[in-house]
Structure formats: C-alpha cells, structure tokens
C-alpha positions as CSV (number, residue, x, y, z in Angstrom):
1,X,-13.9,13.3,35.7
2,X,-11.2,10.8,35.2
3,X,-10.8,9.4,31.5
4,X,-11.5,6.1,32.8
5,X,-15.1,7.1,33.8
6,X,-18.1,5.0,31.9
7,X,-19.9,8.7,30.9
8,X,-16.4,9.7,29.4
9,X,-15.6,6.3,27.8
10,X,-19.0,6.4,26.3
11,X,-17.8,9.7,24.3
12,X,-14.8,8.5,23.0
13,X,-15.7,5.3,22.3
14,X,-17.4,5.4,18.7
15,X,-18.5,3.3,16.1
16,X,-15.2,2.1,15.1
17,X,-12.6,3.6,16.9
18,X,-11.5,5.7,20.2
19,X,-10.9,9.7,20.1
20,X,-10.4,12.2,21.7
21,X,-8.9,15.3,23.6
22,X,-5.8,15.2,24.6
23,X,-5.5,14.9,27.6
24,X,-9.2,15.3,29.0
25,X,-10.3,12.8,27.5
26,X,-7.3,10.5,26.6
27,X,-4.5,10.0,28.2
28,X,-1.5,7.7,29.2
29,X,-3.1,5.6,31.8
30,X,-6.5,5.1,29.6
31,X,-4.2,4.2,26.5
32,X,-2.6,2.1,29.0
33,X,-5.5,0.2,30.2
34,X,-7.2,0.1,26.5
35,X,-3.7,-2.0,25.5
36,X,-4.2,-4.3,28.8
37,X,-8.3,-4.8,27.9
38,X,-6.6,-5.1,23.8
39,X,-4.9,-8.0,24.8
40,X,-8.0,-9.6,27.0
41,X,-10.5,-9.8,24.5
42,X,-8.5,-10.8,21.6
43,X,-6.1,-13.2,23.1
44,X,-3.2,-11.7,21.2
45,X,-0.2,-13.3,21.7
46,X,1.9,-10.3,19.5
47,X,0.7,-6.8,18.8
48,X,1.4,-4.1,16.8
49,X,1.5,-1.0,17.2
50,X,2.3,2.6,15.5
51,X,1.6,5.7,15.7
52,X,1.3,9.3,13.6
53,X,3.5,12.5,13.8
54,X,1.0,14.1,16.9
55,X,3.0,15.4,19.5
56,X,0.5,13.3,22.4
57,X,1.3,10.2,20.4
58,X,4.8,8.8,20.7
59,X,4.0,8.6,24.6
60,X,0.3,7.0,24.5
61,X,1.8,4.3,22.1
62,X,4.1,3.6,24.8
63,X,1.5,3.3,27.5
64,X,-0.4,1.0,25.1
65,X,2.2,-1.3,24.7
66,X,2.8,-1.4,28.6
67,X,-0.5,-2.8,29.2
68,X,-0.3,-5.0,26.5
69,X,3.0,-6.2,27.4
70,X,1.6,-6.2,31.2
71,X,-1.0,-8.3,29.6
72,X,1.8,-11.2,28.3
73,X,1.5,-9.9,24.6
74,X,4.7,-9.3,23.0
75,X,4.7,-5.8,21.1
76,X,6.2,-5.2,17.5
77,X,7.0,-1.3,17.8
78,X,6.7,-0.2,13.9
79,X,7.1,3.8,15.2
80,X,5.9,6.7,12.8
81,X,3.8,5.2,10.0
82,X,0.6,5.7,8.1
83,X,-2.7,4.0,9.0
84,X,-2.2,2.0,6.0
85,X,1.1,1.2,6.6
86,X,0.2,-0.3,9.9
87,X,-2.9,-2.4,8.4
88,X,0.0,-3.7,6.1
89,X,2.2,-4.3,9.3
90,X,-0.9,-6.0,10.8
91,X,-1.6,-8.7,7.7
92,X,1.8,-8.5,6.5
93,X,3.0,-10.2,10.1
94,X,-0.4,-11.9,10.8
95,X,-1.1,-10.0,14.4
96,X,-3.2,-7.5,16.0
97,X,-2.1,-3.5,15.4
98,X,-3.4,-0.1,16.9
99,X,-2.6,2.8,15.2
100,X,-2.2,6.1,17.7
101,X,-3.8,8.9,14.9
102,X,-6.7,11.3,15.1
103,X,-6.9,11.0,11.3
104,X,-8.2,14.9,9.9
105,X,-8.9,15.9,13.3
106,X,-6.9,19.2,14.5
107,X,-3.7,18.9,17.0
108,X,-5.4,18.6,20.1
109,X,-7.0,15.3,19.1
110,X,-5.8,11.8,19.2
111,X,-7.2,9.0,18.8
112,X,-7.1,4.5,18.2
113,X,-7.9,2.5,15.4
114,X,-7.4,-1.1,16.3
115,X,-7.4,-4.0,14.0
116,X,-7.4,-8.1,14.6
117,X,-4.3,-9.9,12.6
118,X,-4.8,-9.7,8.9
119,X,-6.0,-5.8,9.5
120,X,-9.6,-7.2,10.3
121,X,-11.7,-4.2,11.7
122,X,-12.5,-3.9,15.3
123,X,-15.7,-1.9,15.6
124,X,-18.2,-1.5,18.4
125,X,-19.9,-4.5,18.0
126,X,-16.9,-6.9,16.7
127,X,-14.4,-6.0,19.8
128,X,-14.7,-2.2,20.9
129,X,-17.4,-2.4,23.1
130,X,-16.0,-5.2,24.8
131,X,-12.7,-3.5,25.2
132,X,-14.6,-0.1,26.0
133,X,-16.7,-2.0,29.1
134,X,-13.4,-4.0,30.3
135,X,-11.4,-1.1,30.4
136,X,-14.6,0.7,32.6
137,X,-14.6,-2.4,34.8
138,X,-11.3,-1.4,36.2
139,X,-10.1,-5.2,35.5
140,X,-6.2,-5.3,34.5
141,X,-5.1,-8.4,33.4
142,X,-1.8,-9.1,34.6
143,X,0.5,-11.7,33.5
144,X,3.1,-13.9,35.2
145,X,5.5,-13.6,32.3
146,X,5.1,-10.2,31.2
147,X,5.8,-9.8,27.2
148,X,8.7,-8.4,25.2
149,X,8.7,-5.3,23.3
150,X,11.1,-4.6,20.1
151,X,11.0,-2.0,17.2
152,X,10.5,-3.1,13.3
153,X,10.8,-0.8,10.3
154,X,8.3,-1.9,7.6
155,X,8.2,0.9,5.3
156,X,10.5,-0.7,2.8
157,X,8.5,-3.6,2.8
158,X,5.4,-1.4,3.1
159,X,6.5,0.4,-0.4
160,X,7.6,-3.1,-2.2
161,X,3.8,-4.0,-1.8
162,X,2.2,-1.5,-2.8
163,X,3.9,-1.3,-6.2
164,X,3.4,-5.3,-6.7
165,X,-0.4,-4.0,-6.7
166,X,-0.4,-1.4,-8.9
167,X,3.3,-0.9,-10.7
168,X,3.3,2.6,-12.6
169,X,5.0,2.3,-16.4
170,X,4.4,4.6,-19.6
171,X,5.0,8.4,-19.6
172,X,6.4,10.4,-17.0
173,X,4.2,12.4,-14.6
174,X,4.6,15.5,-12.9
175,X,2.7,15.5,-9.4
176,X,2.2,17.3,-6.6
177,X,1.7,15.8,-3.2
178,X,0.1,17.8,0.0
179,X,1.3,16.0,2.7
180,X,-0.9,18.7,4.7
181,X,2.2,17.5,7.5
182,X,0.7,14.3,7.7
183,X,2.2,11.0,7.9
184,X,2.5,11.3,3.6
185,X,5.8,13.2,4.0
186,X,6.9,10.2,5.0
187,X,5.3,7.6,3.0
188,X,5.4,9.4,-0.5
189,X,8.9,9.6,-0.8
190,X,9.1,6.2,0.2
191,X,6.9,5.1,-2.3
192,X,6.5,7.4,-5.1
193,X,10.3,7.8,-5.3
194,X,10.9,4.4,-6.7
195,X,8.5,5.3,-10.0
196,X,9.8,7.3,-12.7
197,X,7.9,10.1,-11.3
198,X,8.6,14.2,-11.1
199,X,7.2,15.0,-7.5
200,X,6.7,18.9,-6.5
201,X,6.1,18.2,-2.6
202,X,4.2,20.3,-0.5
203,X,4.2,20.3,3.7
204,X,6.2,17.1,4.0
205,X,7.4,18.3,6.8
206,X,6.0,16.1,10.1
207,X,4.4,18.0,12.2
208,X,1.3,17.1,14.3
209,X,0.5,21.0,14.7
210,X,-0.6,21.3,11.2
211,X,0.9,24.7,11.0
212,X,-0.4,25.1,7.2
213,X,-3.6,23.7,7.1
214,X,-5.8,20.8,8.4
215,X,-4.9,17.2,7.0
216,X,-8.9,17.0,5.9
217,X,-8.9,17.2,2.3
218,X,-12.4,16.7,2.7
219,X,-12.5,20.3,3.2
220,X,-12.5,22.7,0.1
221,X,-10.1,24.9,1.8
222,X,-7.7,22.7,2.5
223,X,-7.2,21.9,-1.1
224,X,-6.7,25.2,-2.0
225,X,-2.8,25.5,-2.2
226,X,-2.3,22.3,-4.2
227,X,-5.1,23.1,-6.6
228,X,-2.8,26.7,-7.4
229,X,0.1,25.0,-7.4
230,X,-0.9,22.3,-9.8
231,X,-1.8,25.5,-12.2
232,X,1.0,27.5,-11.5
233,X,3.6,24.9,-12.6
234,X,1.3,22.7,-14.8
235,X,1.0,19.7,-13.1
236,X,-0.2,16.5,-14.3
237,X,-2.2,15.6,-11.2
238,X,-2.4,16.8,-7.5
239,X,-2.9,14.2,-4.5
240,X,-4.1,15.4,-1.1
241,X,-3.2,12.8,1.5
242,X,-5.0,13.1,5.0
243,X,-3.0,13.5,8.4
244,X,-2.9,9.6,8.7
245,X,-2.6,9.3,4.7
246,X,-5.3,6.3,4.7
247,X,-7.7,8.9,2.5
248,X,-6.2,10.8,-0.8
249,X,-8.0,12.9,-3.0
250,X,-6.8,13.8,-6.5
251,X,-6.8,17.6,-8.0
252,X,-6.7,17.2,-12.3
253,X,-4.3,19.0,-14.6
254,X,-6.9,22.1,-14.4
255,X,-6.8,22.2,-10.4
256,X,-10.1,20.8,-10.2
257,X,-11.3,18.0,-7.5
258,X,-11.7,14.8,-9.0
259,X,-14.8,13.5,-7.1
260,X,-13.6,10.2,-4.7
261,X,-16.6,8.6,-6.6
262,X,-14.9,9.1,-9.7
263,X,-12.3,7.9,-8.4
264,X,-14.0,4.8,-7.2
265,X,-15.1,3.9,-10.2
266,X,-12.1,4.1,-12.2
267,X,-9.8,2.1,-10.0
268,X,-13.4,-0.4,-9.6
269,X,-12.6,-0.7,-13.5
270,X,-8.5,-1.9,-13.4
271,X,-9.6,-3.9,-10.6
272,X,-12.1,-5.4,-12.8
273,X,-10.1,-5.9,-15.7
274,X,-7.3,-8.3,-12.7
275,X,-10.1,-10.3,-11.7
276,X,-13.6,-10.3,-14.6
277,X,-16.7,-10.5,-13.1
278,X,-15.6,-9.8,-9.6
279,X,-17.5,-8.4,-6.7
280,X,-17.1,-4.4,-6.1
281,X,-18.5,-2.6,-2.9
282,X,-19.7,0.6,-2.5
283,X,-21.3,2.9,0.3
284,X,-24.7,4.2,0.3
285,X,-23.4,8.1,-0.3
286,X,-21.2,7.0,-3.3
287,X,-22.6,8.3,-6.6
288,X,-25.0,6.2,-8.9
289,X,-22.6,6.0,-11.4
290,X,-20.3,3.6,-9.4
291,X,-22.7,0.5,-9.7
292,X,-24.0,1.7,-13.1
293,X,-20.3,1.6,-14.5
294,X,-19.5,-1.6,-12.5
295,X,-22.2,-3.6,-14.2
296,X,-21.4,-2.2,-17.3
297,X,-17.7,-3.9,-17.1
298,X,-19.0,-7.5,-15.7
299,X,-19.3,-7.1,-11.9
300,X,-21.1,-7.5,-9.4
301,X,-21.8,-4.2,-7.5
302,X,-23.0,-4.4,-3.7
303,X,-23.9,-1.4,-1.5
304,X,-23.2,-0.9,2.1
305,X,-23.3,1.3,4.9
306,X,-20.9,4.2,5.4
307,X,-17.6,3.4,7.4
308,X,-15.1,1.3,7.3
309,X,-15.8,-1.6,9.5
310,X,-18.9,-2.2,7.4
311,X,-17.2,-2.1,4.2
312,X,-14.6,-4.2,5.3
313,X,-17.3,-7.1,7.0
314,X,-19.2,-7.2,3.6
315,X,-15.8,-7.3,1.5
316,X,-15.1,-10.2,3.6
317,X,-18.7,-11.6,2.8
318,X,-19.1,-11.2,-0.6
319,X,-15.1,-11.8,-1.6
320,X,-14.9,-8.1,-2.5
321,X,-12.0,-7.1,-4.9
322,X,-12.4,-3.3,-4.3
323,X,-14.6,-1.2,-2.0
324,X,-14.9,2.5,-2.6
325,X,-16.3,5.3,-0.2
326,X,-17.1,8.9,-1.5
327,X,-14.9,10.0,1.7
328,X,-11.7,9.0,-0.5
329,X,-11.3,5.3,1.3
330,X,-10.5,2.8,-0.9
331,X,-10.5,-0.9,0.2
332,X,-8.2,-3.7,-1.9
333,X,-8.7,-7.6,-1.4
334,X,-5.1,-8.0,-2.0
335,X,-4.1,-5.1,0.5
336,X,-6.2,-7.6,3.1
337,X,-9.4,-5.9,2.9
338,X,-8.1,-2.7,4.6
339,X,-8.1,1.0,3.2
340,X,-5.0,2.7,1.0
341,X,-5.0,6.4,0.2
342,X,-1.3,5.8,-1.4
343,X,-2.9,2.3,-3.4
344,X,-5.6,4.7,-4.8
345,X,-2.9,6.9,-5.8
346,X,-0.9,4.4,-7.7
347,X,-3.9,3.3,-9.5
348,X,-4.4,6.9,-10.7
349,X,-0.8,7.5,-11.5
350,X,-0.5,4.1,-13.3
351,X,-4.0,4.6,-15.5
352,X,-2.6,7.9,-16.3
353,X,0.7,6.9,-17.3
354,X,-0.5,4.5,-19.6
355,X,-2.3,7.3,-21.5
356,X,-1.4,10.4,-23.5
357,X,-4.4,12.4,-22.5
358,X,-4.8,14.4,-19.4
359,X,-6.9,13.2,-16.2
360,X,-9.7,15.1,-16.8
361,X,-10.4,13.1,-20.5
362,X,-9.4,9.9,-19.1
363,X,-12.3,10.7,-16.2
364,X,-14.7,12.3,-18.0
365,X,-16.5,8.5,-18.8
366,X,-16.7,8.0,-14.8
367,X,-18.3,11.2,-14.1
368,X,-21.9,10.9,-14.7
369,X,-23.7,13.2,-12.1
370,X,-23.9,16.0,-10.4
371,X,-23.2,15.9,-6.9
372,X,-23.3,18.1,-3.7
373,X,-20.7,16.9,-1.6
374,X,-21.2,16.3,2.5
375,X,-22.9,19.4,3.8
376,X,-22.7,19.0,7.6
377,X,-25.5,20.9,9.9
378,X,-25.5,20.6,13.8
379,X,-28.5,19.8,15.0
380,X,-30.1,19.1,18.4
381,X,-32.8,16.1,18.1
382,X,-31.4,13.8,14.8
383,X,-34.2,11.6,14.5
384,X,-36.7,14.3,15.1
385,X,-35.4,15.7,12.1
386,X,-35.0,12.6,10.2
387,X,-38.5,11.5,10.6
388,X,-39.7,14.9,9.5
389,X,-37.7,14.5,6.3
390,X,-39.4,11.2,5.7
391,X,-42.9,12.3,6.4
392,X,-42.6,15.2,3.7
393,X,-40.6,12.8,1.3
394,X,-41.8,9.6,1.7
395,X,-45.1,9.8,0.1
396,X,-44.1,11.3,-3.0
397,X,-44.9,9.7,-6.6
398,X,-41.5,7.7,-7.7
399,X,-39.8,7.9,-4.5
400,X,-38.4,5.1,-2.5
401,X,-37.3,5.0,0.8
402,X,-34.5,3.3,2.9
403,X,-33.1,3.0,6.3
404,X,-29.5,1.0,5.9
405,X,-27.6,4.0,6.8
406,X,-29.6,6.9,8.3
407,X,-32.6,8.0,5.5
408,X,-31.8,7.4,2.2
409,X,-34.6,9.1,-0.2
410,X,-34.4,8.2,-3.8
411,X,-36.3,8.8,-7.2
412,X,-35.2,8.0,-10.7
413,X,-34.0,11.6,-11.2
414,X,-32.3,11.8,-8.2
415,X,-31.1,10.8,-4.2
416,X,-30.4,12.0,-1.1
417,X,-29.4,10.6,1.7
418,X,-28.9,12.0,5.3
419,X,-27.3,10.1,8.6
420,X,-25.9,10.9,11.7
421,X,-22.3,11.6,12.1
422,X,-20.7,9.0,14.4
423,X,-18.0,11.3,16.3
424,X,-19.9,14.9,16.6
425,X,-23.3,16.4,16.5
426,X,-24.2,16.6,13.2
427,X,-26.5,15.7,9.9
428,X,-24.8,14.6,7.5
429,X,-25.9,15.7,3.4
430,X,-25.4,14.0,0.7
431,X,-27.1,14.9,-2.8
432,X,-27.0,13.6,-6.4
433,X,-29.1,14.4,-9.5
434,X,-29.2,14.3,-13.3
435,X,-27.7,17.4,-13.8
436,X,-27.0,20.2,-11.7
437,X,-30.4,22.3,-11.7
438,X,-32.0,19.2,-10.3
439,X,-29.2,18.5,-7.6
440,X,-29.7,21.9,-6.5
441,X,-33.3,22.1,-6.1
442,X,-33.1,18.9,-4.3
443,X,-30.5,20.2,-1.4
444,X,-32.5,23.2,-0.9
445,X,-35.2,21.8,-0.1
446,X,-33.5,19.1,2.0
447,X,-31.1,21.6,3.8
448,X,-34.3,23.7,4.3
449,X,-35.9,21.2,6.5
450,X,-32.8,20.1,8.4
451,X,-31.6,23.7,9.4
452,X,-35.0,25.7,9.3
453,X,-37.1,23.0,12.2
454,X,-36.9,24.6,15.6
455,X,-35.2,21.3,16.5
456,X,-31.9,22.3,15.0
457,X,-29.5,24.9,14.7
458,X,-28.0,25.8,11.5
C-alpha cells in the first residue's frame, strides 16, 4: 500500500499532527507532497522548517521543503532544533514551521507537527484534514517561480528569549539534565549555560536510536538513572527533557517526581504574580489543585480538553497567560501561545534560586492530592467500554458526569476521568482523590471495568 493511500493517510493523520513508521508509513515522497498540500491550504508565502536528531529526518525535511518550494514558498531551513525552538522560529519570524520529530516515540518513528506563523496550531479540523485530503487527492501545486531555500541558526536568539521570560538570579543550583539523546543536548547547553548554574549532564549525546533509554519521561523507567544520579551526587533538582525537548519533568533533591501538576501550578503562580488576575488554563486530567490554587492567587482558571491544539485555541480565546497539561506541556502567552519544556524549566530553576529551601518544601503548598498517574489499557471497542463505565457510575449519589474529553466522573472526594488515546489503541486513566486510600480504591474499581469486560484486553 503506497503511503499516499487514503486508508494509510487516515492512520497517520491524527488529531494534531502526522506519525508514523518510517518508511511504511512515511516517507520522502508523502513528506514531499504534505509540504506541496502545506503550502496550498495556508497560502504561505515563507516556511519554516526543522527537524530532530532521527536518523529518517534530515532527508524528509528536505522532501518537505521541495514541495513547498515546488509550491512557490520560500523555505527558512533552521536544521536540528527542539519543537519549541521551532515554534519560537515560527512567531519569532512571523511564518509557517513544520517540525520533523516523533516526540517520545521509539527510533523507527517520525513524525510532523505543523504550525501557522505566530506558532498557531494546525490540528485536524484548523488545517490537517484539509492538508491530509489534498495530499490524498494527488493534486500537486506547482508554481511558475519555484521558491528559494536558505538555512538560519536561531538558537542564540532562541536562548536570549527564553531567559527575557524567566531570568534565573539568587543561589547557585546544582542540576542534572537527561537529555534521554534528545534534541536537549543541544538546547541545554545553549540555554542553561548562560545562568550561573552547575549542570551534571546526562545522554546529551544526539542520537535518534535512543541507545539509553526512551525520550518519554512520562514513563517511570525512564526516569530512573536521573532520579540515582540526583542522590548519588546530591543534586538540587533533576529535569527530564523528552526526545523533542517540548515536555520536561522535574525529579526533587530526594529523587522523587515532582508531579507536572505541581508543576503547573507553581509556574501558574509567578505567572500570576507578572500579570494579577490573569487567565490560567488547564486540561481536564490536571489535578484539582491547579484551579483551586489559581483562584486562591486572583485568577481566573479555565479547563479544557487534553492536547495541545485545544489548549492553545482556548489560550487564544480567553487571553490565557499560562496553560498547563499533567503530560509536562506548558503553554506561555509571551512564548506565543506555544509549549516550552526548557521555559518550565527556567521557571523552576528561577523560583528555586530565589529560595534557601530545597524543591520539595518550596512544592509541598502545590501538592494537594493524591494522584495515579496515566495508566494506559488496550482495549478493543472504546465506547463500549466507556458507556459501561458511565452506566455503573453515573447514577451514584454526589457524582457528576462529563463528556468534554472522553468520560470524566467526579464526586467531591474524588475524579476520574478516562478518554481515548489519539495515536494508538488505548484507554487512557487518570485518577485523583483526597488522600491515597481513596485514590486507590477508586482506580481499582475503574481499571476493573476497563480491563476485566470481554470487550477489552488487558
């Protein structure tokens, strides 16, 4: 089956980007005629584009930028960067951008995130699925004066931004940075090397093989190394970066994950403290304690749907400072709407440095819940299950129920909510209770009826 096939394009086409296998499912000539379609449906004059440190991706960056340059659209080559960096290179130079990046997904992977100038999100229904039926239509879009192509460094200017957002002053920190060779071992330095910083690094080394581990933080294993070196050489803080360094996660001085929610709420805070009763955003799965904390310091707290072409559409609505997602994205007005894994980390570094107390105490007022974290179960008819789970819930004294992202199933106590995945076959978990006896007899019972009806596997 060719790549350009509607029943293939229809499995790599999700809800806001392309992926992937290389190259079964994506290859030069689709990446080509995705940059041609690109260029149609936005009526870009300029693109940018950049890709990760995958071995398939140097090449299907090229083919991109042929069709787009086939296309008439001059292309602004910004080479290796981070997904951030090229949402900066996108509102930084006011023009389109595609990143080449499977994000946490392992080496045979790739994948394209595209953006609108100003690092606006293209999703499925704000450009994707146009560009997803144009490039099935077999239409190429040729031009009479076929545009130019040249190469731009913007890391430096990348860097200078960033630390205009959130400048790091006060004591000196000892970090560690997993790179999990991912595009951070080139952006950390970069950045975190212009701060009065000691950094102990740890796979900088690019290399889209992952020899070392996956770049998916998400994952408890993958933490594992940085959480024992942060003990061994007693570390202020650890920060996990994932393979296209738009996600971090943050280990404290004990080697403990600090939960992204956490997280979310603490940076929600100094954002808050720039700009008083501002408007903060947060996704359905993030903990209770984000909008409770919010309020608390004078804003305005507004939920959303998981993923980050919603969160960016309703930043855009409401004037959102700050959006946060439990996945470790984190959304800044002034970093045009788009997500930082390295801004996030500057905000931690810089509220730590202006303290003499370790991370843990200056978290421990953010931290309010006990949660489960994503607990992913494949399963073979989603809504069967779904509706199942709301027919046993739903009718229970003091529980409410919504539908804005998946089933969301909440009580005064506690919430769960569970929702398809948008790239594989799965249920997605999410769990959050008073304290931890009451989280835990909530996921039982809700990881009992996903995995134990005959229309699922465990």
């Amino acid at each position: 089956m060719s790549t350009t096939d509607p029943a293939s394009l229809a499995t790599i086409f999700k809800a806001y980007d392309i992926r992937g296998v290389v190259p079964e499912q994506l290859d030069a000539e689709l990446a080509r005629r995705v940059g041609n379609a690109f260029v149609a449906v936005t009526g870009a004059n300029t693109v940018v584009v950049g890709h990760d440190m995958r071995p398939s991706s140097p090449g299907l960056a090229d083919a991109f930028s042929e069709g787009a340059a086939a296309a008439g659209a001059d292309v602004v080559l910004v080479g290796l960067v981070s997904t951030d960096e090229l949402y900066f290179a996108s509102g930084h130079l006011d023009h389109p951008g595609a990143m080449f990046t499977a994000s946490h997904n392992p080496a045979r992977y790739n994948g394209i995130k595209l953006c609108r100038s100003g690092a606006r999100p293209v999703g499925q229904d704000t450009g994707l699925g146009e560009i997803r039926d144009l490039v099935a239509s077999g239409e190429l879009r040729m031009s009479a004066a076929e545009g130019s192509v040249r190469r731009e460094d913007v890391l430096d200017a990348y860097a200078t931004h960033l630390l205009s957002l959130a400048p790091v002053s006060g004591r000196r920190l000892k970090v560690v940075v997993d790179a999990g060779n991912g595009m951070a071992g080139l952006t950390a330095p970069a950045v975190l090397g212009r701060i009065d910083v000691e950094v102990d690094p740890m796979y900088f080394e690019l290399d889209g093989n992952f020899p070392n581990h996956e770049a998916n933080p998400i994952d408890p294993v993958n933490l594992v190394d940085l959480q024992a070196r942060v003990r061994d050489i007693g570390a202020d803080v650890g920060l996990a970066f994932d393979g296209d360094a738009d996600r971090c996660f943050v280990v404290d001085e004990r080697g403990e994950l600090v939960s992204p929610s956490t997280l979310a709420a603490l940076i929600a805070v100094r954002e808050l403290g720039k700009d008083p009763g501002a408007t903060i955003i947060h996704n359905l799965i993030t903990s209770r304690g984000v909008p409770e904390i919010v309020s608390e310091h004078g804003g305005r707290a507004v939920r959303t749907r998981v993923g980050h072409s919603f969160i960016k559409a309703t930043m855009a609505e409401t004037d959102a400072i700050f959006g946060g997602e439990h996945s470790g994205h984190f959304y800044f007005r002034d970093f045009w709407r788009a997500d930082s894994g390295m801004l996030a980390a500057l905000h931690t570094l810089a509220a730590m440095a202006e303290l003499d107390q370790p991370l843990s105490a200056l978290l421990a007022p953010y931290a309010r819940y006990a949660a489960s974290g994503e607990i992913n179960s494949e399963v073979v008819d989603q809504q069967a299950v779904l509706d199942h789970i709301e027919q046993v819930w739903g009718g229970r004294d003091g529980v409410n129920v919504d539908h804005l992202d998946g089933l969301t199933v909440s009580h005064p106590d506690w919430w769960f909510n569970v929702r398809p995945s948008n790239t594989e076959p799965l249920l997605r978990l999410n769990v959050e209770g008073a304290d931890e006896p009451t989280m835990t007899k909530v996921r039982d019972e809700a990881l009992g009826l996903i995995r134990n009806q005959d229309r699922s596997v465990g």
